[in-house]
C-alpha positions as CSV (number, residue, x, y, z in Angstrom):
1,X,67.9,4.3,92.9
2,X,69.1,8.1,93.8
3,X,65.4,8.6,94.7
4,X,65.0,5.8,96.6
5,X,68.0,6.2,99.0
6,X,66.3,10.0,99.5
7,X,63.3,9.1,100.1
8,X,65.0,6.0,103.4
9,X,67.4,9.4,104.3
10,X,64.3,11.9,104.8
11,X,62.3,8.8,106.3
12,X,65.2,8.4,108.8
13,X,65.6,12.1,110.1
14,X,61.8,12.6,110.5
15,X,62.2,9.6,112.5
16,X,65.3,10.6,114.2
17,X,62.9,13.7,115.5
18,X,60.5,12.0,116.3
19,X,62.9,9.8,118.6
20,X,63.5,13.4,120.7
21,X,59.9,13.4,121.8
22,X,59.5,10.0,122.9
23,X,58.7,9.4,126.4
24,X,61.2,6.9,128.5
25,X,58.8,4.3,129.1
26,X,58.3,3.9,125.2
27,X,61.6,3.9,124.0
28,X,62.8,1.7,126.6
29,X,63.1,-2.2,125.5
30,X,62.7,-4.5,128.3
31,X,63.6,-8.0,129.0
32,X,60.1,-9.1,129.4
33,X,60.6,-11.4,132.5
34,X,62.6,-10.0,135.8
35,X,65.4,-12.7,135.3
36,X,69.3,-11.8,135.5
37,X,72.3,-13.9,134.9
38,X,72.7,-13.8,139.0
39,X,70.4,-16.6,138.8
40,X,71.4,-20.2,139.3
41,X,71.6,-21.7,135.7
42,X,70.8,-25.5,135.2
43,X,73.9,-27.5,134.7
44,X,74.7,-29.7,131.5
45,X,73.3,-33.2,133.0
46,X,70.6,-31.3,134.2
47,X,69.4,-30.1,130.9
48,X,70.3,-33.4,129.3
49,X,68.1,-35.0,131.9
50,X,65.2,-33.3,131.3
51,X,61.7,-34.2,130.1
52,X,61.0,-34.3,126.2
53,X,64.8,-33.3,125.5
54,X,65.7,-35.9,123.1
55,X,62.6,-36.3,121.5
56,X,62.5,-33.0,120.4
57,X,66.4,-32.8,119.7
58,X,65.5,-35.6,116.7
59,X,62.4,-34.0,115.6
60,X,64.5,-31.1,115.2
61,X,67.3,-32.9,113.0
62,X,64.9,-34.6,110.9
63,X,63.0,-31.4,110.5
64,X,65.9,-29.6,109.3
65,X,66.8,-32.6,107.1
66,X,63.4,-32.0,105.8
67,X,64.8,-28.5,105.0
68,X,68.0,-29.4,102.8
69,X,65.6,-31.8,100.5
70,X,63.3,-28.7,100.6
71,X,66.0,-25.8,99.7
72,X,66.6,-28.0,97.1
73,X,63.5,-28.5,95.2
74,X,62.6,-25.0,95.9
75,X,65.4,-23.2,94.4
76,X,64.4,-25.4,91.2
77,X,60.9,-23.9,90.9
78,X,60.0,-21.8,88.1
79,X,57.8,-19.4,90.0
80,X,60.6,-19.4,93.0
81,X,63.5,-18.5,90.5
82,X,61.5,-15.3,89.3
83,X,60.6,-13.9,92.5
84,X,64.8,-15.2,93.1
85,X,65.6,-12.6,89.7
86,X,63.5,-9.5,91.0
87,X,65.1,-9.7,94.7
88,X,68.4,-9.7,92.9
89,X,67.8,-6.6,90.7
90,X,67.4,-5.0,93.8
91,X,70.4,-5.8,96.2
92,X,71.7,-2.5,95.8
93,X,69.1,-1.4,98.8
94,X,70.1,-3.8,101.1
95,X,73.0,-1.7,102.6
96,X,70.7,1.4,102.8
97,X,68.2,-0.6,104.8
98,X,70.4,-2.0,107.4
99,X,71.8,1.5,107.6
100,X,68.5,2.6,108.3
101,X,67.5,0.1,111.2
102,X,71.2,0.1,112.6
103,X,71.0,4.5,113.1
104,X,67.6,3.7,114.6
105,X,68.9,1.3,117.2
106,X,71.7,3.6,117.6
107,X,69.4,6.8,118.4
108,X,66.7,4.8,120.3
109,X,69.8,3.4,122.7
110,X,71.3,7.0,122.8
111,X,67.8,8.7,123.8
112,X,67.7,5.8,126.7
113,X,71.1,6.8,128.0
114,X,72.0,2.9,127.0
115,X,74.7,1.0,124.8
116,X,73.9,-0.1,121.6
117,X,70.5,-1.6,123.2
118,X,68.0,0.1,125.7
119,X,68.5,-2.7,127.5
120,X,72.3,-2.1,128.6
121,X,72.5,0.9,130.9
122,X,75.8,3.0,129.7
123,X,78.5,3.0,132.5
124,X,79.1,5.9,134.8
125,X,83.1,6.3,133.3
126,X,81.6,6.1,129.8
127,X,79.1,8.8,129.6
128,X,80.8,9.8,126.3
129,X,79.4,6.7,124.7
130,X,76.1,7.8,124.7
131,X,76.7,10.9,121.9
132,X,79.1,8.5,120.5
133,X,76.6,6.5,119.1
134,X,74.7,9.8,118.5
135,X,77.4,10.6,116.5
136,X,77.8,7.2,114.4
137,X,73.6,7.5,113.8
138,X,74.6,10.5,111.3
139,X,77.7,8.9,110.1
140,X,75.1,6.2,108.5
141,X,73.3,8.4,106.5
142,X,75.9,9.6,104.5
143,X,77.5,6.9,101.7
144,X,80.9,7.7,102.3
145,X,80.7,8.2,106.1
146,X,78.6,4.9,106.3
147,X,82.3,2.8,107.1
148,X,83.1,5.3,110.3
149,X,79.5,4.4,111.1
150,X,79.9,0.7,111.1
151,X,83.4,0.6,112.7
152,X,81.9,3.0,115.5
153,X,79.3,-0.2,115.8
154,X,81.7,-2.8,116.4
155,X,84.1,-0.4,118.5
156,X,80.7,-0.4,120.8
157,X,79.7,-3.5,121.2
158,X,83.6,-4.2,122.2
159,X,83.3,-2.1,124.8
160,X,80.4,-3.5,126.3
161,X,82.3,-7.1,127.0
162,X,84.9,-4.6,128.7
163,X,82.2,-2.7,130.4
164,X,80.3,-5.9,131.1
165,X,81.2,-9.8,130.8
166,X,81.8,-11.4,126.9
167,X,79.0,-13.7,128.5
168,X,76.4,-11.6,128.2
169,X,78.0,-9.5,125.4
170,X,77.5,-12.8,123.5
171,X,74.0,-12.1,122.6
172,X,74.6,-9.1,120.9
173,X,77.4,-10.4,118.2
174,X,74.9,-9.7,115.6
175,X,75.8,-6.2,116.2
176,X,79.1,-6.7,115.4
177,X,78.5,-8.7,112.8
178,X,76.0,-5.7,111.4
179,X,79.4,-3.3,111.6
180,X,81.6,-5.2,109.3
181,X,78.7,-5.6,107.2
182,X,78.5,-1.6,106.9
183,X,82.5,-1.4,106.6
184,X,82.7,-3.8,104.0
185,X,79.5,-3.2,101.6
186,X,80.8,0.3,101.3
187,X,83.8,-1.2,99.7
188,X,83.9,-1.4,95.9
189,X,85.8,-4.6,95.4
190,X,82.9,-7.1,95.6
191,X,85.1,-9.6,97.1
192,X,85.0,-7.9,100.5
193,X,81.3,-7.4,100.4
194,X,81.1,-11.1,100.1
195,X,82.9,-11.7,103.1
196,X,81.0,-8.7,105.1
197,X,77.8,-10.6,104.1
198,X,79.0,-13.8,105.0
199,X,79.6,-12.3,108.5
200,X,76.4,-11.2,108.6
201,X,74.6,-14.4,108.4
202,X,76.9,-16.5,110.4
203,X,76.8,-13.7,113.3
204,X,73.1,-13.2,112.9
205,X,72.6,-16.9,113.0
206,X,74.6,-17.5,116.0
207,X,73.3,-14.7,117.8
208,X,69.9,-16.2,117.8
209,X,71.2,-19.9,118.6
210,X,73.0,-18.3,121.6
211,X,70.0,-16.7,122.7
212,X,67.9,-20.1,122.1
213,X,70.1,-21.6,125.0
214,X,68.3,-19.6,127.6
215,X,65.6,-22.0,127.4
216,X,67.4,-24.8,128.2
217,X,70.2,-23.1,130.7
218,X,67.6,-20.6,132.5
219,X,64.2,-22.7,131.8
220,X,62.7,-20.1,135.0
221,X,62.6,-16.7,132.7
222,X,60.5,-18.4,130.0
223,X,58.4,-20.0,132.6
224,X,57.7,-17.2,134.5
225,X,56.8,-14.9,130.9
226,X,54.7,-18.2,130.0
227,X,53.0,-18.2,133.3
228,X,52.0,-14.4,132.7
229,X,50.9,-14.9,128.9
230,X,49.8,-18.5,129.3
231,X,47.9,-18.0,125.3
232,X,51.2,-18.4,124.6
233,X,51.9,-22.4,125.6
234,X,48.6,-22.7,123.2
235,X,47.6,-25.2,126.2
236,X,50.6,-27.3,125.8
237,X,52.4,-28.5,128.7
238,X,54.9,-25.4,129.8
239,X,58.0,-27.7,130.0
240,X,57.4,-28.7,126.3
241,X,56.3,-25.7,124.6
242,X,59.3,-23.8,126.7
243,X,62.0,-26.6,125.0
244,X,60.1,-26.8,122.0
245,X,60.6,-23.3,121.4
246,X,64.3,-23.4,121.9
247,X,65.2,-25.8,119.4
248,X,63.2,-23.8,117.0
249,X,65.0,-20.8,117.8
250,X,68.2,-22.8,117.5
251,X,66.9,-24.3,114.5
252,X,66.2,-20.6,112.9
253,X,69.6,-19.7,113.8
254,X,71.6,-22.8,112.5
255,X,69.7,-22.6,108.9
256,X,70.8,-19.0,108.7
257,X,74.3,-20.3,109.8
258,X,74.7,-22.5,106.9
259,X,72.1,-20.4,104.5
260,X,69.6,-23.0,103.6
261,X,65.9,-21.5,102.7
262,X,67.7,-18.5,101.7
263,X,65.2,-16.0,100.7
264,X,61.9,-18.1,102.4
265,X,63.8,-18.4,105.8
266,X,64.5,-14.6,106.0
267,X,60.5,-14.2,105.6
268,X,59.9,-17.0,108.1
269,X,61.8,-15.6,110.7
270,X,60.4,-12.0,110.4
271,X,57.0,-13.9,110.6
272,X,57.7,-15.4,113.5
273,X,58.9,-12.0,115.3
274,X,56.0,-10.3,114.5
275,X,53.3,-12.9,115.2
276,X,55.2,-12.2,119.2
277,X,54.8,-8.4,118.9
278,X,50.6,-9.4,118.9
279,X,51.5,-10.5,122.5
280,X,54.3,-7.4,123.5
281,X,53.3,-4.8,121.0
282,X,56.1,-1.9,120.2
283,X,58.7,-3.3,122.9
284,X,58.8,-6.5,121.0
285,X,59.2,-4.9,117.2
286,X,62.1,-1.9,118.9
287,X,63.4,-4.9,120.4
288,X,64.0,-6.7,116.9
289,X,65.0,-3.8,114.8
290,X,68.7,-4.5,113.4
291,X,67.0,-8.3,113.3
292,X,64.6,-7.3,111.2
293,X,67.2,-4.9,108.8
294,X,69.9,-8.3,108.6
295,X,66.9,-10.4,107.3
296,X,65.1,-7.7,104.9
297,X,69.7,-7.6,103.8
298,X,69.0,-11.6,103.8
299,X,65.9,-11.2,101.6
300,X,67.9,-9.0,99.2
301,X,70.7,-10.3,98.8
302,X,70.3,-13.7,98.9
303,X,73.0,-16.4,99.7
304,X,76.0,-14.5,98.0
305,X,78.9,-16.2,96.1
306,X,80.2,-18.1,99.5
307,X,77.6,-20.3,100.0
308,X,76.2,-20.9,96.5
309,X,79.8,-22.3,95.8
310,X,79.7,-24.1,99.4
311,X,76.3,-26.2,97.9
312,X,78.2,-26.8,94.6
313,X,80.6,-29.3,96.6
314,X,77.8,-31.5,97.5
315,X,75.8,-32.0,94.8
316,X,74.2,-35.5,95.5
317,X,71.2,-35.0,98.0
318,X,72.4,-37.7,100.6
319,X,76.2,-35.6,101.4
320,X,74.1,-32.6,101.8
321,X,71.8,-34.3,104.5
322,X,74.5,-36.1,105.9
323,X,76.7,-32.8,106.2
324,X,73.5,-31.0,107.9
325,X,72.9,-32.9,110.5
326,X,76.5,-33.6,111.5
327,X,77.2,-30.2,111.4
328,X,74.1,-29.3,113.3
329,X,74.8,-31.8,116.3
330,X,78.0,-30.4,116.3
331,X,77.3,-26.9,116.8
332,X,74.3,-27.8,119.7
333,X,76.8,-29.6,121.2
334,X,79.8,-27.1,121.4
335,X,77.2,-24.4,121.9
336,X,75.2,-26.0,124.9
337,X,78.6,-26.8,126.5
338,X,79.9,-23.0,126.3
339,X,76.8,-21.6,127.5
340,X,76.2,-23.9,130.4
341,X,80.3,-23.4,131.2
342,X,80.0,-19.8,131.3
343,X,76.5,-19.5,133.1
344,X,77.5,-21.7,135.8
345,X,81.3,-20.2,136.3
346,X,79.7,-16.5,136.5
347,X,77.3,-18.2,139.1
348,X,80.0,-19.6,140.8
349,X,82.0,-16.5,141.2
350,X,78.9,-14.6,142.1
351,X,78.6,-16.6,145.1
352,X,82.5,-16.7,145.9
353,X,82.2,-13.3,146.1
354,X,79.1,-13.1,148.4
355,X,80.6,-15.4,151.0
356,X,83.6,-12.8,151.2
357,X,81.4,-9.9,151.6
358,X,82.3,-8.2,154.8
359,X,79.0,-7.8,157.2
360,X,78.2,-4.1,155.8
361,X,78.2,-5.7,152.7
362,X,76.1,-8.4,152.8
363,X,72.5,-8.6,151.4
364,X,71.0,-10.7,149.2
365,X,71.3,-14.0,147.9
366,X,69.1,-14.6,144.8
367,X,67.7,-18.1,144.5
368,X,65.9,-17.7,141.0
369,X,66.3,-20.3,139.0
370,X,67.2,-23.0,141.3
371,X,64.7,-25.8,140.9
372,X,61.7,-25.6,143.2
373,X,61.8,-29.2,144.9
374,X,66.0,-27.4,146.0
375,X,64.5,-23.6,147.5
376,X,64.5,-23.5,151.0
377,X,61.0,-22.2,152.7
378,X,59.9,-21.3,156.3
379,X,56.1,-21.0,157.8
380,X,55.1,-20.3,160.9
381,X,52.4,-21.8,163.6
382,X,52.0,-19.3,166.8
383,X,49.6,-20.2,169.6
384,X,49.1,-18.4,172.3
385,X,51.3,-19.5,175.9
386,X,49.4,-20.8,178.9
387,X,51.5,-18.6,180.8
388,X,52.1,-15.2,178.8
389,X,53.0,-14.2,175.3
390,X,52.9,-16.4,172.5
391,X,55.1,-19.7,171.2
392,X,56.3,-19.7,167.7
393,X,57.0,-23.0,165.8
394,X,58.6,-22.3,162.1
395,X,58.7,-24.8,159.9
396,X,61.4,-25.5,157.6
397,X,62.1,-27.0,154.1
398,X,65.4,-27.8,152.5
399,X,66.9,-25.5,155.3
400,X,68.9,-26.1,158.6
401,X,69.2,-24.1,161.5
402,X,73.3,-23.7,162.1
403,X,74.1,-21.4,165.1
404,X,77.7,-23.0,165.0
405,X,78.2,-21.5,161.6
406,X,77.2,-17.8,162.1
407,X,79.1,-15.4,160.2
408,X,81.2,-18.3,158.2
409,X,81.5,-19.1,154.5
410,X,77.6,-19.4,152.8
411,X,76.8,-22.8,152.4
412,X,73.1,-23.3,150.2
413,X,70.4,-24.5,152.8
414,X,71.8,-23.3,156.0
415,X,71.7,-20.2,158.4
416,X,69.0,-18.4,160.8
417,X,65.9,-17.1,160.8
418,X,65.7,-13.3,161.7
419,X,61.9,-12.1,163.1
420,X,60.0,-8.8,162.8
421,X,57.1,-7.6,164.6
422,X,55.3,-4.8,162.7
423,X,58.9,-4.3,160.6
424,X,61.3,-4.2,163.7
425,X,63.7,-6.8,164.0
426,X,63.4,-8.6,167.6
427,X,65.6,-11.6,167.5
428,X,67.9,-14.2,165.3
429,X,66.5,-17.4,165.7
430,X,68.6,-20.1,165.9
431,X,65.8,-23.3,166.3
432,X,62.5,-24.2,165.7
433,X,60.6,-22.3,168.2
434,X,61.0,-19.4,170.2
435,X,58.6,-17.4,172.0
436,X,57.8,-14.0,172.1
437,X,56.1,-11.6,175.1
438,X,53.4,-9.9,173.9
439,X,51.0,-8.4,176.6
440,X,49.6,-4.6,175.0
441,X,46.3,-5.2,173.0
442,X,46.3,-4.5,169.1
443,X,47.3,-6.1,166.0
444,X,50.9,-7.5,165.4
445,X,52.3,-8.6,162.5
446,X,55.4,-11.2,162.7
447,X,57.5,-12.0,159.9
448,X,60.3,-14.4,158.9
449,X,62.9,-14.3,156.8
450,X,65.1,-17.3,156.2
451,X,69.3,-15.8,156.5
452,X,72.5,-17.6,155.7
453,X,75.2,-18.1,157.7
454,X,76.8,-15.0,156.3
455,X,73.3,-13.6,157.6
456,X,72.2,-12.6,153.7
457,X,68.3,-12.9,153.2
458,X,67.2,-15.5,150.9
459,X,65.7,-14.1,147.8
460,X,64.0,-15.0,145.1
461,X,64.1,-12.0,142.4
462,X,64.8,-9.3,145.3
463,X,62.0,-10.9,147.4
464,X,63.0,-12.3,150.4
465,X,61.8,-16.3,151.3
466,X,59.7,-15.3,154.3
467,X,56.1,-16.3,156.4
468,X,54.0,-13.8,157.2
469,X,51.3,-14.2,160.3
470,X,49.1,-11.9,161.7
471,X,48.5,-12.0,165.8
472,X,45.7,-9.9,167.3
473,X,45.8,-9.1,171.4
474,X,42.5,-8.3,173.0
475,X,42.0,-6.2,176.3
C-alpha cells in the first residue's frame, strides 16, 4: 500500500511539470458547441410538447426497471461476488485516486488562468484564486493536508455561484461533492466516510442529470455539435437521437443517485465517456477527469454501508421496482421544472436588462435557441431605377417594420432595418423599399441588418440576421 501511494505521488508531480509546458490551446477544455445560457431556452410545455418525448420517457422507466431486477440477480452471481471481494480488498486507494484527478483538475484550471474548470475564466477581483487552487493541488498530495485540500475545493466552487449565477454553478456540484469526499475520507471514524461517500454519488449523480437537461432545455447546442459530427446521430433522426441521449444521461445519473449496478455502472459510465473522446480526443478525457476519479472511487468502493442497508428495507422485488420508478418520475419532474425555471428567468432578466440599456450601450440581441419557424429574417431584391440609382425591396419574415417605436422598450419581431454599402452605414430603413443613388461605376456591396426598436442587431451567436447583395455599375 505505502508503495502504491508513492508510486500515484511521483506519477502526479511528473505530471504536474509536465502541466507547466503545456501550450494554452491544449490545456484548455472547451464547450464543444458556441452556445451560452444568453440563449432563449425552450419552456416546460414546449419540451413536453415535443416529438418522441413520452415514448422515450417510458422506455426509460422500464429500462431502469429492467435495471433493479438486474442489480439484483447480479449481485447474486458467484463470479460477480468475487470480482465484488477483490475491489473491496482494495478500497483503501480510492481516496488516493480521486486526490490524484482532483490536483490535476486543479493545476490544469490554474495553468488556464480558470476556476476549478478551464472552462470558467477567473474574475478580474479574484486573481488570487488562481494560486489558490495552485496551492490546494499540493495540499492533496500530502495525507494529512489532503482535508485543507478538499475544503479549499468546496470554498471554490462556492465562489463561483458568487462570482457567477448558482444556475450555472449547478453543473459543477460534483466538485463540491468531491471536497467533502476528501474532508471526510481523511477522517478515521468510518462513520463520516460513509456519509462523505454518500455525498459523492448523490452529487455525482445529480451533476450529470442536471447537465442531461440541456438537451431538452437548449435542444440547439446539441443540434448544432450533431450537425458538425453527424457520425454521431448513427443516421437516426437528430430530434431523437438528441432526446434519446438525454434520458440516458439522466438515466446514468439517477442510477448513481440511488446506487443501483453499483460496481457495473461505474464501468458503464466511463465506457461511455471514452467511446466520445474517439470523436473530441484529449478535450473530451481533460474534460471528464474528476468524473472519471468519482467512478474509479465508485468502482472501489462500492455502495458503502448507506445504501446496502437502504436495499435491505425492500426486500421483495416488486417494492423495489415500484420505489424506482416513483422515485425516478419524481426527480425528472422536480428537476425539469427547476431547470426550465431558472433558464427561462435568467433569459428573462437578460432581456429586461437589454431594453434598459442606454443607446451607447446597446448591441446585440442573441436569438440562438429560439426555434427556427420564430427567428426573424430579411432578403433583399434591387433592380436597377428607370430614372437613376437603384430600388431596394427587403423582404421580411416574422419581423415588422415600427418607426413609431424607435428607441422604446424591445419587443421580439419588431424594429428597423439599417443599410451598408461597402461597410458604411447610409440609412435606417423604416419600410419595405427604399432606394438608393448610385451613379460612379464599380462594385458595391449592400448589406442589411434587421435592428430592434432599441436599435440592437439581431444575432444569432454574435452574427448579425442580415442579406447580403452584390450591385455592379458599368461606365
Amino acid at each position: 500500500m505505502k508503495y502504491f501511494a508513492h508510486a500515484l505521488k511521483i506519477v502526479l508531480l511528473l505530471l504536474l511539470v509536465c502541466c507547466f509546458n503545456i501550450p494554452e490551446a491544449e490545456a484548455h477544455v472547451k464547450w464543444f458547441t458556441d452556445g451560452s445560457y444568453a440563449d432563449r431556452p425552450l419552456r416546460l410545455g414546449e419540451i413536453l410538447e415535443g416529438r418522441f418525448f413520452y415514448t422515450l420517457f417510458f422506455v426509460t422507466l422500464g429500462t431502469v426497471a429492467i435495471g433493479v431486477w438486474l442489480d439484483a440477480r447480479i449481485s447474486k452471481a458467484n463470479w460477480y461476488m468475487r470480482v465484488d471481494n477483490w475491489l473491496d480488498s482494495r478500497k483503501s486507494y480510492a481516496t488516493i485516486v480521486l486526490r490524484v484527478a482532483a490536483a490535476m483538475v486543479l493545476i490544469l484550471s490554474w495553468q488556464s488562468n480558470a476556476m476549478i474548470v478551464p472552462t470558467i475564466p477567473i474574475p478580474a477581483n479574484y486573481e488570487w484564486l488562481g494560486w489558490f487552487q495552485f496551492l490546494m493541488a499540493f495540499m492533496l498530495l500530502m495525507p494529512k493536508t489532503v482535508p485543507i485540500g478538499g475544503l479549499g475545493i468546496v470554498v471554490i466552487w462556492v465562489i463561483g455561484n458568487i462570482t457567477l449565477h448558482p444556475f450555472h454553478m449547478l453543473d459543477y456540484l460534483m466538485f463540491a461533492g468531491v471536497g467533502v469526499y476528501l474532508v471526510m475520507a481523511s477522517i478515521k471514524n468510518g462513520k463520516y466516510k460513509d456519509s462523505g461517500l454518500v455525498v459523492l454519488y448523490v452529487t455525482v449523480g445529480f451533476s450529470l442529470c442536471w447537465v442531461a437537461l440541456e438537451k431538452f432545455v437548449y435542444p440547439n447546442w446539441s443540434l448544432f455539435l450533431i450537425k458538425e459530427h453527424p457520425n454521431l446521430a448513427m443516421g437516426l433522426n437528430f430530434d431523437f437521437f438528441l432526446k434519446s441521449v438525454g434520458f440516458v444521461e439522466f438515466g446514468l445519473g439517477f442510477l448513481l443517485l440511488v446506487c443501483l449496478l453499483q460496481r457495473p455502472l461505474a464501468i458503464i459510465i466511463t465506457v461511455t465517456f471514452f467511446i466520445t473522446s474517439s470523436v473530441f480526443g484529449k478535450v473530451e478525457i481533460i474534460g471528464h477527469t474528476l468524473i472519471h476519479g468519482a467512478l474509479i472511487v465508485f468502482l472501489l468502493e462500492g455502495p458503502g454501508r448507506f445504501y446496502l442497508q437502504l436495499r435491505q428495507r425492500f426486500s421483495k422485488m416488486t417494492m423495489r421496482i415500484g420505489f424506482t420508478i416513483v422515485n425516478f418520475t419524481l426527480l425528472f419532474v422536480v428537476l425539469t421544472l427547476g431547470y426550465t425555471t431558472l433558464a427561462n428567468n435568467k433569459y428573462e432578466k437578460k432581456i429586461e436588462f437589454l431594453s434598459k440599456k442606454p443607446e451607447f450601450q446597446r448591441g446585440q440581441i442573441e436569438l440562438a435557441g429560439y426555434p427556427k419557424s420564430e427567428l426573424p429574417g430579411v432578403w433583399m431584391e434591387i433592380t436597377k431605377d428607370a430614372k437613376d440609382g437603384y430600388n431596394i425591396h427587403f423582404n421580411t419574415t416574422n419581423f415588422q417594420f415600427a418607426p413609431d417605436k424607435v428607441n422604446t422598450e424591445h419587443v421580439m419581431g419588431e424594429g428597423s432595418i439599417n443599410l451598408f454599402i461597402n461597410g458604411d452605414k447610409v440609412a435606417r430603413v423604416y419600410g419595405e423599399w427604399y432606394h438608393i443613388d448610385i451613379a460612379a461605376p464599380g462594385t458595391y456591396e449592400v448589406v442589411a441588418t434587421l435592428n430592434s426598436n432599441e436599435l440592437s442587431d439581431y444575432c444569432i451567436r454574435g452574427t448579425p440576421i442580415s442579406a447580403r447583395e452584390k450591385i455592379t455599375v458599368s461606365r
